[in-house]
C-alpha positions in Angstrom: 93.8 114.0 103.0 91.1 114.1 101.1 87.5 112.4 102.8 86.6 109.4 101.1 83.0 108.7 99.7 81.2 105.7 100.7 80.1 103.1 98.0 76.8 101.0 99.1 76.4 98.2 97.1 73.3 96.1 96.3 73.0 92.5 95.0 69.4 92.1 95.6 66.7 92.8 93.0 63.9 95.0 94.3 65.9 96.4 97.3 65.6 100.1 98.4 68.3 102.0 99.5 66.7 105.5 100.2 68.6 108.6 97.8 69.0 111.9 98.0 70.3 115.0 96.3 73.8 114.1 98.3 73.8 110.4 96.4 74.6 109.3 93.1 73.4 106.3 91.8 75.4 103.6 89.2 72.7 100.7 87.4 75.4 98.0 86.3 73.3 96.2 83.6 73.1 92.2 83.0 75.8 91.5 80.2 73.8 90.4 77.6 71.0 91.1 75.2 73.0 91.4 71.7 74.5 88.0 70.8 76.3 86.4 73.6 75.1 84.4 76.5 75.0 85.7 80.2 78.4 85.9 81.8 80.7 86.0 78.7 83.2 88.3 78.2 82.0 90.7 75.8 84.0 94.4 75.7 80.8 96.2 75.6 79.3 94.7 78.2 82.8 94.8 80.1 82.4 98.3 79.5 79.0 99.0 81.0 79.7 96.7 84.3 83.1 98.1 85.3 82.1 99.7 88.3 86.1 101.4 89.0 85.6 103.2 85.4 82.1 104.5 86.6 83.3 105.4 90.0 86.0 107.1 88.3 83.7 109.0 85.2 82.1 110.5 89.0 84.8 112.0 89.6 85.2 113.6 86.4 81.8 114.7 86.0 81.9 116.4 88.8 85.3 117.9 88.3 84.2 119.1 84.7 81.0 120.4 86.2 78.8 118.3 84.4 77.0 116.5 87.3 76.7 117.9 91.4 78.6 117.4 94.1 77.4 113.8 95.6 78.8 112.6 99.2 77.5 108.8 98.6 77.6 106.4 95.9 74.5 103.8 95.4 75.7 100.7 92.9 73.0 98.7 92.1 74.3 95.9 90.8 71.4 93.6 91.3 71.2 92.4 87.7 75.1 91.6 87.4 75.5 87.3 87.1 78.4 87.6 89.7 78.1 90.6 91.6 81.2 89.2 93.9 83.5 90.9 91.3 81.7 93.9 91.7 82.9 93.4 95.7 86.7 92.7 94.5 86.8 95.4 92.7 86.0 98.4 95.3 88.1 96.4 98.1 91.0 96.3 95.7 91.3 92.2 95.6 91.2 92.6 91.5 94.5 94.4 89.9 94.6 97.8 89.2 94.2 98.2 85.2 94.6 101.4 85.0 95.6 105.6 86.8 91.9 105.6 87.6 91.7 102.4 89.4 94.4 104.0 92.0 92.1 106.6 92.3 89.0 104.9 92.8 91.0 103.3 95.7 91.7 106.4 97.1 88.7 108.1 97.2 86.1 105.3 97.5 85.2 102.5 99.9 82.7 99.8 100.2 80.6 100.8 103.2 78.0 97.8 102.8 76.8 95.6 100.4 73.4 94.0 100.7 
């Protein structure tokens, strides 16, 4: 079985979580900024805030060679409205979408959130 990597996730603004060359790190944005108030749907923003898509474009990164190996994933999601979807998502409460979702499950879990 193949180890999984722990996801640390913070909510707060102006928290540190220390990094290293072992860490990646994934800046969800606010959703908004062109046209739309904060917290509507939007399929850009949806996009950029999708934290199992990111997880997963990780994975392929690395498998492509296009980014290092990383051990540990940092998601700030400090400037995200309702960062409790963020939560749902990496413990699997929100339905799987898509093939990458299953595999975000597999090889990522939510080892804090802050």
């Amino acid at each position: 079985m193949t180890q999984q990597i722990p996801v640390t996730l913070i909510t707060q603004p102006g928290q540190l979580v220390p990094l290293d060359s072992d860490t990646a790190l994934i800046r969800l944005p606010a959703n908004s900024g062109h046209g739309h108030d904060d917290g509507d749907v939007c399929l850009a923003c949806a996009g950029q805030t999708d934290v199992r898509a990111l997880l997963y474009n990780l994975l392929e990164e690395h498998r492509r060679d296009m980014r290092p190996a990383f051990k540990r994933v940092v998601v700030d999601a400090s400037a995200v409205r309702d960062p409790q979807q963020v939560v749902l998502a990496l413990t699997g409460k929100l339905p799987a979408q898509a093939l990458r979702d299953h595999t975000v499950a597999r090889m990522f879990y939510l080892a804090g959130a802050s």
